[in-house]
N, C-alpha and C positions, 0 to 999 in steps of 0.2 A: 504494500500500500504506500501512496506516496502523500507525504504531508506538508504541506505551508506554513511554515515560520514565519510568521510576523511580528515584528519587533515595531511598533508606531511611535516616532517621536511628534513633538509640535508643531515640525516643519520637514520631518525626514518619516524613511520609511525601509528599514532592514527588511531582505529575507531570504531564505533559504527552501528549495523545494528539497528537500530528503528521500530515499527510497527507506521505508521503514525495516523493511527485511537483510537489506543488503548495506542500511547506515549511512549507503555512498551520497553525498550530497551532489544532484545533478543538476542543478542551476540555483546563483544567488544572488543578491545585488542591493542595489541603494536607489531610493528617491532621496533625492537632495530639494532643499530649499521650495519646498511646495507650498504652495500662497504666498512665493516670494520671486521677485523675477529674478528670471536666470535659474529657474529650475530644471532638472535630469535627472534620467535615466540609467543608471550604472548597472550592465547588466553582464553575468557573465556564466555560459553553462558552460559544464564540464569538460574538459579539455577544448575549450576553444576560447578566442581571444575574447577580450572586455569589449563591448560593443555599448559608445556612451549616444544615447539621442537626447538633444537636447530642445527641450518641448514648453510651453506653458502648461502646467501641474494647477490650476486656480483651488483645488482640492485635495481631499483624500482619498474622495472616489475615485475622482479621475487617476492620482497617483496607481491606484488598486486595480484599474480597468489598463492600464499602462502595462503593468507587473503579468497582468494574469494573458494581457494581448502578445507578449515578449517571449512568455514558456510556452505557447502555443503559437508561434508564430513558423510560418512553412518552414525556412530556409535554417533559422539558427532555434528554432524554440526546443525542447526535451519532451514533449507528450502531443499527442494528438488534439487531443478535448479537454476540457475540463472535467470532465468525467472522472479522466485519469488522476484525479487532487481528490483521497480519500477521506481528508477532514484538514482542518486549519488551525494550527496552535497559536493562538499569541499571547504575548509576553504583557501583563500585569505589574505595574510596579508593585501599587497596595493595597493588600486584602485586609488589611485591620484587622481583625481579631474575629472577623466572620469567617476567613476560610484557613482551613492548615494543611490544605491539598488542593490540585486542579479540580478544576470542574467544567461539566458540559453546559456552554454558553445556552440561558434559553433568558426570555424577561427576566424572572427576578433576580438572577445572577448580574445581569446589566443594569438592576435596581442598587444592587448590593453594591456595585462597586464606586455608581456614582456618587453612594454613601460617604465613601472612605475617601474621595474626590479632595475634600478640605485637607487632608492631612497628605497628599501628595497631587497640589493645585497645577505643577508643570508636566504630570506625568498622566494621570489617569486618565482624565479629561481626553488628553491626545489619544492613548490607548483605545478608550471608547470607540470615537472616531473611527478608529482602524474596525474595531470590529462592525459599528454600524457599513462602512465600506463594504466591507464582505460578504453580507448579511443580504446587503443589495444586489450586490452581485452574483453572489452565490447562493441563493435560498434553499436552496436543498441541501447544501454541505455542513457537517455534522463540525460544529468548533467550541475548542476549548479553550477556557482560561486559566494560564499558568502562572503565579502568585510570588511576585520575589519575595517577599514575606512568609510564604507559607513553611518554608523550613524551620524558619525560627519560631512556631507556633509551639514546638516543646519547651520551651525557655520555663522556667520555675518562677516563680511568682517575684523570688528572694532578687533574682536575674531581671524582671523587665521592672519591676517598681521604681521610682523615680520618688526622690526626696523630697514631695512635693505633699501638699494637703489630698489628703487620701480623693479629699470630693473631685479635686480633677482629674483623676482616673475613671470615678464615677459617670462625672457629668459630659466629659469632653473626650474619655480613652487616651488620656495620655500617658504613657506607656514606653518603653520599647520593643519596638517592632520587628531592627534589624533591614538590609537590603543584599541583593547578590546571591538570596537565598538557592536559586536554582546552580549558579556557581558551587556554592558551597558543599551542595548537597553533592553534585555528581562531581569534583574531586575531590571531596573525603572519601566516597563510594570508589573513584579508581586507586585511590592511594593505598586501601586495603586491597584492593585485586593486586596492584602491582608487586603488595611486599607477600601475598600468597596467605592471608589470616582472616578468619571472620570478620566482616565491619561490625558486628554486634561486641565486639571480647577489645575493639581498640577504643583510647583515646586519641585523638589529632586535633590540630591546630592548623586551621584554613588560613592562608596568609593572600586574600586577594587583592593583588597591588596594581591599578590600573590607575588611571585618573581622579575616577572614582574610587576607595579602597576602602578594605573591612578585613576587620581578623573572625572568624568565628572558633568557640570550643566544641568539639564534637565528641560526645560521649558513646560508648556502647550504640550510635550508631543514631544518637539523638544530637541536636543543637539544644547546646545545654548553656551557651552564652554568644554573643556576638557585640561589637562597637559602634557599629552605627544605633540610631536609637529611633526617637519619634519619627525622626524623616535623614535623610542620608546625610545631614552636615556633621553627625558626632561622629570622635572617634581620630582615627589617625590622622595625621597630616597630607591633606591629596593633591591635586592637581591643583587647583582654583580653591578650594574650599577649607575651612581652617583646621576642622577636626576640635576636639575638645580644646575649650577657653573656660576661663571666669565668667560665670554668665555678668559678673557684673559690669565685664568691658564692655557691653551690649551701650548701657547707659551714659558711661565715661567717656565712648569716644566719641556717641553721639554730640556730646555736649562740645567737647573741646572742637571739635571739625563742625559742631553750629549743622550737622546731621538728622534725620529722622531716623527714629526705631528702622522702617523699612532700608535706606540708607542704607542703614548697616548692616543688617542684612543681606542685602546685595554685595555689599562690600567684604563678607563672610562664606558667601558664595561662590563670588564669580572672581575678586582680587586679592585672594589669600592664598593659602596654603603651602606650594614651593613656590606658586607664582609668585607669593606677595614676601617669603621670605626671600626669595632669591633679588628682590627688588625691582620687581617685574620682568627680570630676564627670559623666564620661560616656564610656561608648565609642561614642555614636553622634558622628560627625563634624560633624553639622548643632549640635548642643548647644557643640560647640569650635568651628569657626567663631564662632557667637552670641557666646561668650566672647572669644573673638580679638577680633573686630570691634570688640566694646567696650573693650579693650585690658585685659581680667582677663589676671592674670600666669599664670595654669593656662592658661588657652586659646596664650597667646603662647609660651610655651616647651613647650609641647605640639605647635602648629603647628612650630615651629621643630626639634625635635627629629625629627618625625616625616621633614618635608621632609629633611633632610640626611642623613639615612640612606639613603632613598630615591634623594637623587643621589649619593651614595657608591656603591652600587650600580652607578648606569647607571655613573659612571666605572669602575668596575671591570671591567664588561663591554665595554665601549671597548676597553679596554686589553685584554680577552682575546678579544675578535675581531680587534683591529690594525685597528680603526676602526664606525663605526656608518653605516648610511646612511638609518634610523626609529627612533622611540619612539613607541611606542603606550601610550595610557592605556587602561584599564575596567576593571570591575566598578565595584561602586558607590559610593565612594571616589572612583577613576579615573574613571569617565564626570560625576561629577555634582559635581565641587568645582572649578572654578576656581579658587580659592585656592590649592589643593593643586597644582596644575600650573602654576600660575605660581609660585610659588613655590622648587618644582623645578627648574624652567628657569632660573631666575636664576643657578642655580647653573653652565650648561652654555654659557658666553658662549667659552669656550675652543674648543667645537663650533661655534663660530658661530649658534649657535639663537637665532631671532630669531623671538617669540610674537605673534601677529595678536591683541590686545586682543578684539577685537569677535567673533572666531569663538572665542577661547578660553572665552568667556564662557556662549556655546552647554552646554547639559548633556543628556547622553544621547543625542546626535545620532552619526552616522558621519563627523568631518569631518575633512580636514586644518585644524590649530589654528596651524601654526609658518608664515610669512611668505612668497612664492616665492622669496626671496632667501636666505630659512635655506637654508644646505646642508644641514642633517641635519635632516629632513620628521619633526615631533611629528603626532600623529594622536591622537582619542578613537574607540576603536571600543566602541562597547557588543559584549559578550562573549555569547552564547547557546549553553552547555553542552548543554543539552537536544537542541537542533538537530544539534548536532555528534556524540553520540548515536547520534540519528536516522540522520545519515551513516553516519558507521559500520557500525552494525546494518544497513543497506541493502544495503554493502557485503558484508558476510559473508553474508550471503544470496544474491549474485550467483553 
């Protein structure tokens, strides 16, 4: 059976068609900048070149009638009909505390999520979108929605509570939630196939380091912690975004920079994190690297900042599983910066973690990185959301 990954941003639009049996991903691509001019088509099936058309997109429809014209299209498309598209997965940011697994799209799953709309205003809302798209387009095809929150719905009460007057969890759910959950899930899940042990009998520590980043704990085969929290700004230090602050610099900066609440917010968002430590040099990590290397002080206290957060973290998780027995790196931070994971590890000599130079060095591979004599096994597993998806959707269709 072949399934459609959709990934819906506010203005973009990822996806991946899959062969569910065979895994093989045989066409994927990008709308760009849709309801914005100068938007396209990024499209590229299976062994053959990228084929970019660049179109007016005024929608998401149209984006989605674009997508589905391009896999069926004579010359370069992968399937005959739509026929051949057995069901449609897309990617959910926030299921709030109503859902802790996929589900099969029908009204009040589309009730439900517009719910949860407030507490992720840049993501859902778009998501929707994508799905009403398909819905139009595709009325008889059977789609489900997969929940980046829904991993972390085992969390313990002790885990998502927030120091806050109990009524605001009552009245408004706030909580943490966590993000990347479908990340998390399926490489803790390959990290146990790779070292050969039940995923129910390990502890591990998800290390996903993309622009976006999140540590999660994974117990016995549960999410038993994670760092992002109400909405994806807590937690490590990421691309743009600040990660854990005083909440009270919220108030302080507004005042001294003559800023609004929102302001800074923004400014917490979109002009922090390495970007805003490195002094707006860069949030792509290959740009700090460059500077690291050369030993510029933005690069080296930017590296240095980013890494001990990150191992603050795993210790933390340590300590709230009562031991670790993996760390796994990816996303794309995690899979492809050796700097950044030796770095980390230096920090973890207490673990005994002892890093293989020569495999650490490997970028983007499936490998164990940490020594056979490290007791506590580091691993890069490159992440594939789309895939995990695909699982899913498979599933609820069983």
């Amino acid at each position: 059976m072949n399934i459609l990954v959709i990934n819906c941003g506010s203005s973009s639009l990822k996806f991946q068609l899959i062969d569910s049996g065979s895994e093989k991903v045989l066409a994927k691509g990008l709308c760009e900048r849709i309801g914005i001019e100068g938007s396209r088509l990024v499209y590229t099936p299976d062994g053959g070149d990228k084929i970019i058309t660049e179109t007016p997109m005024p929608d998401h429809t149209k984006a989605v009638s674009m997508v589905l014209s391009a896999l069926t299209d004579q010359k370069t498309g992968v399937i005959k009909s739509l026929s051949e598209i057995g069901a449609v997965g897309h990617r959910i940011v926030h299921g709030g505390e109503k859902f802790a697994k996929a589900m099969m799209i029908d009204d009040d799953v589309i009730a439900a999520i517009k719910d949860c709309s407030d507490l992720a205003p840049l993501h859902n809302p778009a998501n929707l979108i994508g799905i009403e798209a398909c819905r139009k387009l595709m009325p008889t095809t059977p789609m489900t929605a997969v929940f980046d929150t829904a991993f972390h719905q085992t969390m313990p009460e002790k885990a998502y509570l927030y120091g806050l007057p109990y009524s605001y969890y009552e009245k408004y759910k706030i909580r943490r939630y966590g993000f990347h959950g479908t990340s998390h899930s399926y490489v803790s899940k390959r990290c146990a196939a790779v070292l050969g042990k039940p995923y129910e009998s390990l502890k591990i520590i998800v290390c996903h380091l993309g622009n976006g980043a999140s540590v999660s704990a994974v117990m016995n085969g549960k999410c038993v912690d994670t760092s992002m929290g109400l909405t994806p700004l807590e937690g490590l230090i990421m691309g743009t975004r600040s990660g854990d602050i005083d909440p009270a610099i919220i108030s302080f900066a507004a005042k001294k920079e003559n800023k609004s609440v929102d302001d800074i917010m923004t400014v917490l968002n979109k002009e922090s994190g390495v970007y805003g430590i490195s002094g707006g040099l860069s949030s792509d990590f290959r740009d700090l690297e460059a500077a690291y290397n050369e030993g510029k002080p933005e690069g080296i206290r930017t590296f240095n900042a980013y890494t001990y957060r990150v191992a603050k973290y795993i210790g933390a998780y340590t300590a709230a599983m009562n031991g670790v027995d993996a760390i796994c790196f990816t996303a794309g931070v995690g899979e492809n910066s050796p700097l950044v994971r030796k770095m980390t590890c230096e920090y973890l000599g207490y673990l005994g973690v002892k890093i293989n130079d020569a495999a650490n060095n490997k970028r983007g591979e499936e490998i164990v990185i940490s020594e056979d004599s490290s007791p506590v096994k580091v691993l890069t597993i490159p992440t594939n959301e789309e895939l995990a998806i695909a699982r899913e959707t498979v599933e609820l269709l069983k």
